[in-house]
BAKE-679187 format. One record per residue (C-alpha): x, y, z. Coordinates in steps of 0.05 Angstrom, whole numbers, plus 5000, padded with zeros to 4 digits. Example, Ala and Ser with C-alpha at 12.3 -4.5 7.8 and 13.67 -1.06 7.14 Angstrom:
BEGIN
   px   py   pz
 5246 4910 5156
 5273 4979 5143
***
This chain:
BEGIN
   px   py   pz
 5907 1870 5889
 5981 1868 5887
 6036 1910 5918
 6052 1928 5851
 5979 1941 5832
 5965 1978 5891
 6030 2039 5866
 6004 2089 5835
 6042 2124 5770
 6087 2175 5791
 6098 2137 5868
 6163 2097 5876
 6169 2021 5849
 6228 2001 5860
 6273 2034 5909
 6358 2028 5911
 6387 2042 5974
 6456 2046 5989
 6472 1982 5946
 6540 1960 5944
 6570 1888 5906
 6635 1859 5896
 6677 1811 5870
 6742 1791 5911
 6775 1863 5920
 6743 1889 5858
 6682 1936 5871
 6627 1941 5815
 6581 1982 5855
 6591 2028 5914
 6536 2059 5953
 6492 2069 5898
 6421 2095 5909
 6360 2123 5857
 6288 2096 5845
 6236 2072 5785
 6174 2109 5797
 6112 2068 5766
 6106 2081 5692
 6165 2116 5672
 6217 2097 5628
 6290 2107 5674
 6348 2099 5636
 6415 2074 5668
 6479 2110 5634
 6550 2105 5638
 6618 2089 5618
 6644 2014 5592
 6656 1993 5654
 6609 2036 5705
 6567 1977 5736
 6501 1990 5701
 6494 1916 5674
 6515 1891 5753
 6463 1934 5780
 6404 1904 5734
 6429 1833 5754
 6424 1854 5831
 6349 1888 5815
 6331 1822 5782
 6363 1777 5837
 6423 1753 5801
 6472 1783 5844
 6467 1799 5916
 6487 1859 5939
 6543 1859 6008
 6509 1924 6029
 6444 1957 6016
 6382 1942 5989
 6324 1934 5939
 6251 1945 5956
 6202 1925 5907
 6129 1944 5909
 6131 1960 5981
 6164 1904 6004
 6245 1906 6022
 6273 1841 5993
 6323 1787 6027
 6361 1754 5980
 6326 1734 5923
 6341 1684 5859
 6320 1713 5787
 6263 1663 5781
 6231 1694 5849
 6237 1763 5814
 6200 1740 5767
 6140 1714 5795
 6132 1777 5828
 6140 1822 5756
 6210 1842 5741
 6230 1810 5669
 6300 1821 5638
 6327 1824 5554
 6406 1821 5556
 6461 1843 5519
 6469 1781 5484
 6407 1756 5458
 6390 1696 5496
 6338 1658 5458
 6327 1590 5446
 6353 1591 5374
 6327 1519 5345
 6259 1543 5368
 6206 1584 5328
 6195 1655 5349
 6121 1631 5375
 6153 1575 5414
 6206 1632 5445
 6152 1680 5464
 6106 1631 5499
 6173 1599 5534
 6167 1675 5579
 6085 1642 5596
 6110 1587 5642
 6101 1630 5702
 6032 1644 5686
 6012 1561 5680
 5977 1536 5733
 5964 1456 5705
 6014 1413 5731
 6070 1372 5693
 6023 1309 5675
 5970 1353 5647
 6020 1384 5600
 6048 1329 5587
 5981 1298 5557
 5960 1371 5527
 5896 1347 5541
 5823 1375 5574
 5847 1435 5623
 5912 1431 5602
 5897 1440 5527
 5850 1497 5537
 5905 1540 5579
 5950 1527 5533
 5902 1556 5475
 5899 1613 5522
 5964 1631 5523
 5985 1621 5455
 5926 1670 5434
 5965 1722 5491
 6023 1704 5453
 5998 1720 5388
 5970 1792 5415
 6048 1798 5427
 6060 1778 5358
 6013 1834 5332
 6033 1884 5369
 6119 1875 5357
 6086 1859 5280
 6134 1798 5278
 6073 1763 5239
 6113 1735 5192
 6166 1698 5234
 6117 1672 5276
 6142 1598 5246
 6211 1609 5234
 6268 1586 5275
 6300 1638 5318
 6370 1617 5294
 6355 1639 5224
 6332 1711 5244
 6376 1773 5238
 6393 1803 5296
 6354 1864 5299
 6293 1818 5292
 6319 1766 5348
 6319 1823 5390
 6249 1831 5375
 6234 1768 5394
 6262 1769 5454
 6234 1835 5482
 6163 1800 5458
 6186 1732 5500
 6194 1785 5568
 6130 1815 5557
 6097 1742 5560
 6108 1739 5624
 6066 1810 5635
 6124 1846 5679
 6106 1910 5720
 6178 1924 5720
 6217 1911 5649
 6290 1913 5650
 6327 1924 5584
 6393 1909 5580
 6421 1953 5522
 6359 1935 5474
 6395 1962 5410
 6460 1944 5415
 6490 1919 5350
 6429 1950 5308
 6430 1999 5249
 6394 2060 5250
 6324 2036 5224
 6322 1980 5279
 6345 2032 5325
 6274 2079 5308
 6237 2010 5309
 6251 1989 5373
 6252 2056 5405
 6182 2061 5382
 6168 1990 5409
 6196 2017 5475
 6146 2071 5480
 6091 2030 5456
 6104 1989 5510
 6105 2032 5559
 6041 2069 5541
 5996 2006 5520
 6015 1963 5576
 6031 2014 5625
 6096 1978 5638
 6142 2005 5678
 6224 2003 5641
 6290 2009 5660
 6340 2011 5609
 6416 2013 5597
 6438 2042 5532
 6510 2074 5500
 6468 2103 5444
 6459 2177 5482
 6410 2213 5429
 6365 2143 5437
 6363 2157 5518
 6351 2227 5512
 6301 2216 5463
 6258 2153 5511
 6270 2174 5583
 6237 2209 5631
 6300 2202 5687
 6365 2180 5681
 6417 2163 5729
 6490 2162 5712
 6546 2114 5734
 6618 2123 5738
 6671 2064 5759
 6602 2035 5798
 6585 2106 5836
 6532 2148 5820
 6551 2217 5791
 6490 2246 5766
 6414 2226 5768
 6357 2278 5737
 6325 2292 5676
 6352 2286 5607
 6363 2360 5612
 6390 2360 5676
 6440 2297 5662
 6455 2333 5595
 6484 2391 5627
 6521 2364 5687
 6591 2365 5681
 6604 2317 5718
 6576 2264 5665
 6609 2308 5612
 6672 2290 5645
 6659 2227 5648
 6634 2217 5572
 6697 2261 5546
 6744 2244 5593
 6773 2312 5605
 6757 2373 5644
 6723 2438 5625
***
């Protein structure tokens, strides 16, 4: 059993503590601290500019923090490249689709399977004897995925040629490949119209409850958040203002300063 496997729902995941990161003279984050228990969904708010999309990349290893740090299942991490995250179950979707757009939506979902490969280079090379029967075994995991984001019908069709809505589709099916206990999502409906909006959100649930995947999410859209989350924490200029329940967030002043940008 796994550090992850061992937490149960409701204990802490993933633990921030006192995380700081910047660039030159420019601070993105400043002493930031909050937690993702096991099988929630914890949304990360805030202003343009408030360090939420920094603070995913130093959760998933692509930034380093100068002070602070990330536990993970139990165990506090040194520095740590993306790749690394991965293998231990933290997958990331970005705000700019990043697919692999010559390749079919199939090919793009069992892309976020090489983790879980054990034949070596030669043998997949040759798809051949072991090799060819993991493979089989994957792409059937693959088409599960498929099913269940009921992208059936672009399972053959270059990524490229897909609208966006659907690309983003693909791509939260491509991080769930890779079975993540923690799934970060970075602002999953940006650019969508309302109908892929209520798609996905329902995606995001099912997620959550069929897998029992644990998300954290950044999103402007503020009736979507309120809607998904069971926390949220709030980030202002790369502080922490506010962290609570939607209700609680919703009625802080604080973040109603900082959405309206005046006093009350």
């Amino acid at each position: 059993m796994s550090g992850a496997d061992a937490i149960k729902p409701g204990e802490t995941l993933l633990s921030v503590d006192n995380v700081s990161l910047a660039f030159g003279g420019v601070r993105a984050i400043t002493e930031v601290s909050f937690d993702i228990r096991k099988s929630e969904i914890r949304a990360i708010i805030g202003p343009n500019g408030a360090g939420k999309t920094s603070m995913l990349n130093v959760i998933n290893g692509f930034y380093h923090p100068n002070e602070g740090r990330i536990s993970f299942a139990g165990a506090t991490r040194a520095r740590m490249k993306p790749y690394e995250a991965a293998t231990q179950g933290i997958a990331r979707t970005f705000q700019n689709v990043a697919l692999f757009k010559g390749m079919t939506t199939l090919d793009n979902i069992m892309a976020g399977r090489t983790l879980k490969m054990n034949r070596g280079f030669f043998w997949q090379l040759l798809r051949q004897g072991p090799a060819l029967a993991e493979e089989i075994e994957h792409r059937k995991f693959c088409e599960e995925i498929i099913d269940f984001l009921e992208i059936e019908a672009i399972r053959k069709t270059p990524v490229g040629k897909l609208p966006y809505g659907l690309q983003k589709r693909v791509e939260l099916g491509r991080a769930l490949a890779m079975e993540p206990t923690l799934l970060l999502l970075d602002e999953p409906m940006a650019g969508m119209n309302l109908e892929e909006k209520e798609d996905m959100s329902r995606f995001i649930i099912d997620v959550n409850q069929h897998y029992g995947t644990t998300i954290a999410l950044i999103e402007h859209d503020m009736g979507v958040v309120m809607d998904l989350s069971d926390r949220i924490v709030v980030l202002e200029y790369g502080r922490k203002i506010a962290d609570g329940t939607p209700a609680e967030v919703k009625a802080d002043q604080k973040v109603i300063d900082a959405y309206l940008g005046v006093s009350h």
